[in-house]
C-alpha positions as CSV (number, residue, x, y, z in Angstrom):
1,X,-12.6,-5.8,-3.8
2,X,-15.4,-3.3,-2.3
3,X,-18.1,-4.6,0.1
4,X,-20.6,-5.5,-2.3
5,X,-17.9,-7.5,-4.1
6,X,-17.2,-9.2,-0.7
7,X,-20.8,-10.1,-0.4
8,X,-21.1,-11.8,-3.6
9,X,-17.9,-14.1,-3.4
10,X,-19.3,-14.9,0.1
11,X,-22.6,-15.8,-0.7
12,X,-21.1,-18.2,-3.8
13,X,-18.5,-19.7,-1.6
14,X,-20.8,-20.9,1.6
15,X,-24.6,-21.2,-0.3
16,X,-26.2,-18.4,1.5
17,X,-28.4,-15.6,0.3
18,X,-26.3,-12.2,-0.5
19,X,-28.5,-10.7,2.4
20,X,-27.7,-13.1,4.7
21,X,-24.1,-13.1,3.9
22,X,-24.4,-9.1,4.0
23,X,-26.0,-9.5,7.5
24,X,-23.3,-11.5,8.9
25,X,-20.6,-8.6,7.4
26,X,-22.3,-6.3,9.3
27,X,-22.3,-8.2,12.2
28,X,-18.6,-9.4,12.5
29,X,-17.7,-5.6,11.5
30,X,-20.3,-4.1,13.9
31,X,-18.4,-6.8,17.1
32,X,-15.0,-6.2,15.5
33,X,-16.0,-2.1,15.6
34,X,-17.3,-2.8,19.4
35,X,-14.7,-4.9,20.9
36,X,-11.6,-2.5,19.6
37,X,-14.1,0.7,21.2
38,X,-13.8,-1.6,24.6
39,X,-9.5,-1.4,24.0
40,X,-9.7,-5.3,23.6
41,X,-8.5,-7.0,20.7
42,X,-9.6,-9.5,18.6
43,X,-7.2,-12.2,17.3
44,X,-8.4,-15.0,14.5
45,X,-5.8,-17.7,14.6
46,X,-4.0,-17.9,11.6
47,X,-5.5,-14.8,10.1
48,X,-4.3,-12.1,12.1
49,X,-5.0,-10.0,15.3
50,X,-7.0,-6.8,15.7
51,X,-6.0,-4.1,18.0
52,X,-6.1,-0.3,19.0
53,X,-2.4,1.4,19.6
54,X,-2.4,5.1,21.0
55,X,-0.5,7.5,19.3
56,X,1.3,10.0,21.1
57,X,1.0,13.6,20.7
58,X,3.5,15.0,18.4
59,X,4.3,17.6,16.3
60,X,3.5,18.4,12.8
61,X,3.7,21.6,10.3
62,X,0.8,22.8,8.7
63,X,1.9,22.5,5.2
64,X,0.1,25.7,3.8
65,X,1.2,28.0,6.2
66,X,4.7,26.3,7.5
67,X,3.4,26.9,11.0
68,X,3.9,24.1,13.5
69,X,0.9,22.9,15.2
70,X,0.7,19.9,18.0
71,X,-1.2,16.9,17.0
72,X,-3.1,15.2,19.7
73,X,-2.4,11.8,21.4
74,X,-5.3,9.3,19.5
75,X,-6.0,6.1,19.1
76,X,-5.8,3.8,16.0
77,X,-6.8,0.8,14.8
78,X,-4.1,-1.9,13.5
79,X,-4.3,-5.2,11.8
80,X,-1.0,-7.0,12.1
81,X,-1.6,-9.9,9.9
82,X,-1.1,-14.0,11.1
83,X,1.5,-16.3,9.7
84,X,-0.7,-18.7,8.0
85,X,-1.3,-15.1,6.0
86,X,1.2,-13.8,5.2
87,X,2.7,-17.3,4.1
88,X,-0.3,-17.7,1.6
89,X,1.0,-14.7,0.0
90,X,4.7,-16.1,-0.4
Protein backbone atom coordinates (compact mmCIF):
# COMPACT_ATOMS: atom_id res chain seq x y z
CA UNK A 1 0.00 0.00 0.00
CA UNK A 2 1.57 3.42 -1.24
CA UNK A 3 0.39 6.78 0.17
CA UNK A 4 -2.16 7.48 -2.16
CA UNK A 5 -3.55 4.06 -1.36
CA UNK A 6 -3.43 5.04 2.31
CA UNK A 7 -5.37 8.03 1.60
CA UNK A 8 -8.22 6.43 -0.02
CA UNK A 9 -8.84 3.49 2.55
CA UNK A 10 -8.68 6.44 5.04
CA UNK A 11 -10.95 8.67 3.68
CA UNK A 12 -13.67 5.48 3.17
CA UNK A 13 -13.06 4.28 6.61
CA UNK A 14 -13.71 7.70 8.80
CA UNK A 15 -16.13 9.86 6.04
CA UNK A 16 -13.66 12.53 5.32
CA UNK A 17 -12.57 14.08 2.08
CA UNK A 18 -9.23 12.37 0.52
CA UNK A 19 -7.69 15.96 1.02
CA UNK A 20 -8.48 16.19 4.41
CA UNK A 21 -7.47 12.68 5.17
CA UNK A 22 -4.15 13.51 3.04
CA UNK A 23 -3.80 16.67 5.28
CA UNK A 24 -3.84 14.83 8.46
CA UNK A 25 -1.00 12.18 6.85
CA UNK A 26 0.99 14.95 6.46
CA UNK A 27 0.59 16.20 9.64
CA UNK A 28 1.06 13.05 11.91
CA UNK A 29 4.18 12.28 9.48
CA UNK A 30 5.40 15.93 9.56
CA UNK A 31 5.09 15.60 14.10
CA UNK A 32 6.20 12.01 13.87
CA UNK A 33 9.35 13.46 11.46
CA UNK A 34 9.72 16.41 14.20
CA UNK A 35 9.56 14.80 17.46
CA UNK A 36 12.22 11.80 16.35
CA UNK A 37 14.63 15.15 14.99
CA UNK A 38 14.14 16.37 18.87
CA UNK A 39 15.58 12.45 19.98
CA UNK A 40 12.11 11.87 21.63
CA UNK A 41 10.07 9.10 20.78
CA UNK A 42 6.69 8.67 20.12
CA UNK A 43 4.82 5.56 21.45
CA UNK A 44 0.92 4.72 20.36
CA UNK A 45 -0.36 2.28 22.78
CA UNK A 46 -1.04 -0.80 21.34
CA UNK A 47 0.50 0.01 17.98
CA UNK A 48 3.96 0.46 18.51
CA UNK A 49 6.68 2.97 19.61
CA UNK A 50 8.81 5.26 17.46
CA UNK A 51 12.33 6.00 18.17
CA UNK A 52 15.93 7.08 16.96
CA UNK A 53 18.91 4.50 17.95
CA UNK A 54 22.60 5.73 17.05
CA UNK A 55 24.68 3.57 15.21
CA UNK A 56 28.15 3.30 16.01
CA UNK A 57 30.94 3.86 13.73
CA UNK A 58 32.10 0.75 12.18
CA UNK A 59 33.78 -0.73 9.56
CA UNK A 60 32.78 -1.72 6.13
CA UNK A 61 34.63 -2.76 2.64
CA UNK A 62 33.93 -1.03 -0.28
CA UNK A 63 32.64 -3.79 -2.39
CA UNK A 64 34.17 -2.62 -5.77
CA UNK A 65 37.51 -1.97 -4.74
CA UNK A 66 37.84 -4.42 -1.52
CA UNK A 67 39.22 -1.45 0.27
CA UNK A 68 38.05 -0.94 3.92
CA UNK A 69 36.56 2.27 4.59
CA UNK A 70 35.07 3.53 8.18
CA UNK A 71 31.40 4.22 8.31
CA UNK A 72 30.38 7.05 10.53
CA UNK A 73 28.38 6.83 13.89
CA UNK A 74 24.44 7.94 12.58
CA UNK A 75 21.37 7.94 13.76
CA UNK A 76 18.27 5.88 12.67
CA UNK A 77 14.89 5.62 12.90
CA UNK A 78 13.17 2.36 14.36
CA UNK A 79 9.64 1.17 14.81
CA UNK A 80 9.49 -1.70 17.21
CA UNK A 81 5.91 -2.73 16.77
CA UNK A 82 3.17 -3.09 20.02
CA UNK A 83 1.70 -6.29 21.19
CA UNK A 84 -1.83 -5.66 20.26
CA UNK A 85 0.16 -5.71 16.70
CA UNK A 86 1.87 -8.02 16.35
CA UNK A 87 -0.95 -10.28 17.93
CA UNK A 88 -3.38 -9.12 15.13
CA UNK A 89 -0.96 -10.68 12.73
CA UNK A 90 -0.95 -14.21 14.69
Amino acid sequence: MNKSELVSALSEKTGLTKKECDNCLGAFIETITETLQKQDKVSLVGFGTFEVKERAERQGINPQTKEKITIPASNAPVFKAGKALKDSLN
